[in-house]
C-alpha positions as CSV (number, residue, x, y, z in Angstrom):
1,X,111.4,90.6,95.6
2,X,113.9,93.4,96.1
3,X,117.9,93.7,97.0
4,X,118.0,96.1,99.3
5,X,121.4,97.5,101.0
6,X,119.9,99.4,103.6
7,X,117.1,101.0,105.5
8,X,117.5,103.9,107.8
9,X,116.0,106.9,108.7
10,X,118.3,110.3,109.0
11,X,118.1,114.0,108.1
12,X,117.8,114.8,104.7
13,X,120.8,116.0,103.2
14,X,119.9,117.0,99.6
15,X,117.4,118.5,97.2
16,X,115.3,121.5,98.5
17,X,114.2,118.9,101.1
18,X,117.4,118.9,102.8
19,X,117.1,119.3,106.5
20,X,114.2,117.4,106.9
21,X,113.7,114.1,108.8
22,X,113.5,111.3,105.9
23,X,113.7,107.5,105.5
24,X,115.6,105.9,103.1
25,X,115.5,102.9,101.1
26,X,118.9,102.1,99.2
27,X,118.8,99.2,96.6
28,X,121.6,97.4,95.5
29,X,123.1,97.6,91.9
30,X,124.4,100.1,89.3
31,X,124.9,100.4,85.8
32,X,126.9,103.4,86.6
33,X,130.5,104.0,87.8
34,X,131.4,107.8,88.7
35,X,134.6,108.2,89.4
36,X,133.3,110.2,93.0
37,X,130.8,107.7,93.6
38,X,130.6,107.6,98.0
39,X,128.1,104.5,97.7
40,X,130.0,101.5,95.7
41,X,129.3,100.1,98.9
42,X,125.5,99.5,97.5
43,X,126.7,98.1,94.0
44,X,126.6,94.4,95.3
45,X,125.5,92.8,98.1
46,X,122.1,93.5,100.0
47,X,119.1,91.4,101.2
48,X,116.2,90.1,99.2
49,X,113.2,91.5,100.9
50,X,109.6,91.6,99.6
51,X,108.0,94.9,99.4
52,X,105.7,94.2,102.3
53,X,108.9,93.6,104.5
54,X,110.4,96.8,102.7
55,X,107.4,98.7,103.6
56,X,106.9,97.9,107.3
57,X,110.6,98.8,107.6
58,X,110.0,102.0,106.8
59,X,106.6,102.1,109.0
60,X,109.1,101.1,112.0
61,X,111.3,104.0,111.6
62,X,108.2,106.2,111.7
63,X,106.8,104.5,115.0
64,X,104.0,105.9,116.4
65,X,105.1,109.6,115.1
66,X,104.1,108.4,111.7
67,X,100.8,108.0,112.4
68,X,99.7,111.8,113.6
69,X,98.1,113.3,110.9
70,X,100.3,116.1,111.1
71,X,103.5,114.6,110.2
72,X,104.8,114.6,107.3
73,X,106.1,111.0,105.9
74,X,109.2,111.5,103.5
75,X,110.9,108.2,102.4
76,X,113.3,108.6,99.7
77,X,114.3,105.6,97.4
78,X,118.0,105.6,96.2
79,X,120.3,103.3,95.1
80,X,122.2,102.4,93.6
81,X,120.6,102.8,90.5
82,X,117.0,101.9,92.1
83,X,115.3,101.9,88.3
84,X,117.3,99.0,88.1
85,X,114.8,96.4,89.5
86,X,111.4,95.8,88.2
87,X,110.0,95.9,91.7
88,X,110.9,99.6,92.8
89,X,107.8,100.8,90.8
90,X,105.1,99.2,92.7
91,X,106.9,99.6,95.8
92,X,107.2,103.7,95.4
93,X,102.9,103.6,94.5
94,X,102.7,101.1,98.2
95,X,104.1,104.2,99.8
96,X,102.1,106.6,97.6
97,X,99.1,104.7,98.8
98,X,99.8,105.3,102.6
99,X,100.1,108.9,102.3
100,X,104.5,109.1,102.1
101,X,105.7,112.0,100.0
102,X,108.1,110.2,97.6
103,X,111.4,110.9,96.5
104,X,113.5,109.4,93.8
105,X,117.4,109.4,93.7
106,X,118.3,108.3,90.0
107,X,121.5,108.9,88.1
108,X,119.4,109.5,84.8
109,X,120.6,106.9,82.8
110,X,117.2,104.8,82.5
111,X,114.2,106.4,81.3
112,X,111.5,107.3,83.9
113,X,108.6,107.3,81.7
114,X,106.8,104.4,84.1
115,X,107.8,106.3,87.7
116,X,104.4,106.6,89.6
117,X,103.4,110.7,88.7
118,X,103.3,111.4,92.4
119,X,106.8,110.5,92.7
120,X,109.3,114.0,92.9
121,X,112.2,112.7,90.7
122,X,116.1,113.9,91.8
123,X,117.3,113.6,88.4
124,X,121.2,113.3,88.6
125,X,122.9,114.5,85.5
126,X,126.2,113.4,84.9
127,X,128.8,115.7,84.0
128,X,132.0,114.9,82.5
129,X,134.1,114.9,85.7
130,X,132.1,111.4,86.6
131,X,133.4,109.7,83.4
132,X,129.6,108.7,82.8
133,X,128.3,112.1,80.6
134,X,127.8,109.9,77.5
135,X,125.1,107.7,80.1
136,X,122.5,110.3,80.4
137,X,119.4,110.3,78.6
138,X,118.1,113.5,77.6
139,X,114.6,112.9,76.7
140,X,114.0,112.2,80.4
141,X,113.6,115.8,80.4
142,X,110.2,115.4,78.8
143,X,109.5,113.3,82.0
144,X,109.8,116.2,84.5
145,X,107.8,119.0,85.8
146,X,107.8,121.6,88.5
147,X,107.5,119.1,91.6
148,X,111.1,117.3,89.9
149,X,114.5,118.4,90.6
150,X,118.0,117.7,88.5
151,X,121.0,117.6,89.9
152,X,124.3,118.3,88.8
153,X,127.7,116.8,91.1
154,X,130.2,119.1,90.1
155,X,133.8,118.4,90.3
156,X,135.8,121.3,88.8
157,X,135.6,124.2,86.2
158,X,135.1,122.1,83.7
159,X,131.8,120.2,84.6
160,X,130.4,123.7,85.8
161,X,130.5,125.3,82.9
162,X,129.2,121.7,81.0
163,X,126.1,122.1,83.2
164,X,125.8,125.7,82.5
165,X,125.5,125.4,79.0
166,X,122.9,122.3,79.8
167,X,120.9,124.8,81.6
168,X,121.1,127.4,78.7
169,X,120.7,125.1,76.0
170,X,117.6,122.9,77.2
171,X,116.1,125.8,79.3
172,X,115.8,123.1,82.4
173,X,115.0,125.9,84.7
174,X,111.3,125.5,82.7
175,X,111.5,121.8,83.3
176,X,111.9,121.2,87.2
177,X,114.2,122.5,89.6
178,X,118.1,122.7,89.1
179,X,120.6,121.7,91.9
180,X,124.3,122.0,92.1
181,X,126.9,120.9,94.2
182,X,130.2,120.2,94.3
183,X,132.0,116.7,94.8
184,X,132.6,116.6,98.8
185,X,136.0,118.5,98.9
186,X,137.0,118.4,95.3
187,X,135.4,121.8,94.8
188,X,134.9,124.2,96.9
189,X,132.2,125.7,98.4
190,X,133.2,129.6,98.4
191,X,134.6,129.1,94.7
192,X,131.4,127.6,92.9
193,X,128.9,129.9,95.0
194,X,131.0,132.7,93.2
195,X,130.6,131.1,89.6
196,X,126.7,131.0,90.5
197,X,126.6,134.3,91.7
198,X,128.5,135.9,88.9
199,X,126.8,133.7,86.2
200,X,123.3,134.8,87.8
201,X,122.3,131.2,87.4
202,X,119.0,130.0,88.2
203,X,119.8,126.7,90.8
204,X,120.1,126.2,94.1
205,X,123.1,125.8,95.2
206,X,123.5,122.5,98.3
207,X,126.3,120.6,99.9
208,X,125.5,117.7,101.5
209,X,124.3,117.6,104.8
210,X,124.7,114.7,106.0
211,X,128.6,114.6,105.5
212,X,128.8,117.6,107.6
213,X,127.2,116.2,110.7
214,X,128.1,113.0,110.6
215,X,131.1,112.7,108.8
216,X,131.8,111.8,104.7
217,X,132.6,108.1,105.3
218,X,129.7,107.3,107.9
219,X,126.9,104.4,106.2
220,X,123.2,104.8,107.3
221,X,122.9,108.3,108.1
C-alpha cells in the first residue's frame, strides 16, 4: 500500500520539462522541514491506495489521449519525501512498464541507489536558507547522470553563493543537469538571473510555473 495526498494532472512547472502537460503523484510524509516548504500540507494525512489503484488514477487523467502512440505520458512522483515508502519503487517501474517517462521529485536526503535507472531524478539540494543543508547526502551524486537534474531553492545571497561553490567544488555540471530558482518571492527573479549571468554559471535558471498561472497557494495544480 501507499499514502497518497493527491493525484492530479496540470502543467509542469519545473525542471527543463516545465511547460509540459504532467501527472502527478504526491505521497504523504517527510523527514524534512524547510523553512519555505509550500507542501506541509502533504506531511500527514493522505489515503492508503494500492499501486494498481495509484496507477489507473493516473491512466484516468490521460483518458483516451494517453493511448495515441504519439503522446507523450509524463507522470511525476513527489512528495513529500516519496523515498519514504518502500512501495514508490515498484510503483515508478509499473509506470516504466506502460511506456510513462518518469520523474522523481526528492529532497536528497535518502540515498537513490535502488531508483529504477529509467527514472530522471530532480535531485533537490538543500541550501542553508532551508535549515536542512546538514540533510543532504552527497554521494547521491554518484547516482546521477545526464538524463538527472539537481536543483537548488535559493533564498537569498547567502544560499547562492553556497550552491555556487557546490557546483565548483563537485563539478555537478558533469553529473546531470543543475537548476536554480529562487524561493517564490523571497528572491527575486531580475536579481538572481544577474548573479547567473555575471558568474557565467552553468544552470538553468526556472521559477515556478505553476504559481504564476494559478496562483502560489492553489493545491492540485
Amino acid at each position: 500500500m501507499l499514502q497518497i495526498t493527491e493525484i492530479f494532472k496540470s502543467i509542469q512547472g519545473e525542471s527543463s520539462h516545465a511547460g509540459l502537460p504532467c501527472a502527478f503523484v504526491r505521497l504523504t510524509g517527510c523527514n524534512l522541514r524547510c523553512t519555505w516548504c509550500d507542501t506541509e500540507y502533504a506531511f500527514h494525512g493522505g489515503k492508503a491506495m494500492t499501486q494498481e489503484e495509484v496507477v489507473a488514477a493516473v491512466e484516468k487523467l490521460f483518458g483516451n489521449v494517453g493511448k495515441s502512440p504519439t503522446t507523450r505520458k509524463l507522470v511525476e512522483v513527489t512528495g513529500g519525501e516519496p523515498l519514504l515508502q518502500e512501495g514508490v519503487y515498484s510503483l515508478m517501474q509499473a509506470f516504466i512498464d506502460l511506456d510513462y517517462t518518469v520523474m522523481l521529485e526528492t529532497g536528497g536526503s535518502l540515498l537513490l541507489d535502488r531508483v529504477p535507472e529509467a527514472v530522471i531524478k530532480i535531485v533537490d539540494l538543500k541550501a542553508p536558507g532551508s535549515g536542512e543543508v546538514d540533510k543532504n547526502r552527497l554521494e547521491n551524486f554518484e547516482h546521477l547522470n545526464s538524463k538527472d537534474e539537481i536543483k537548488f531553492v535559493l533564498q537569498d545571497r547567502t544560499d547562492y553563493e553556497w550552491a555556487r561553490s557546490m557546483i565548483q567544488r563537485h563539478q555537478l555540471q558533469d553529473k546531470a543537469g543543475i537548476l536554480m530558482s529562487p524561493v517564490f518571492e523571497q528572491l527575486d527573479l531580475r536579481e538572481l538571473a544577474e548573479w547567473i549571468l555575471e558568474d557565467q554559471l552553468p544552470v538553468r535558471m526556472q521559477t515556478q510555473l505553476h504559481k504564476h498561472i494559478w496562483g502560489k497557494d492553489t493545491i492540485g495544480v
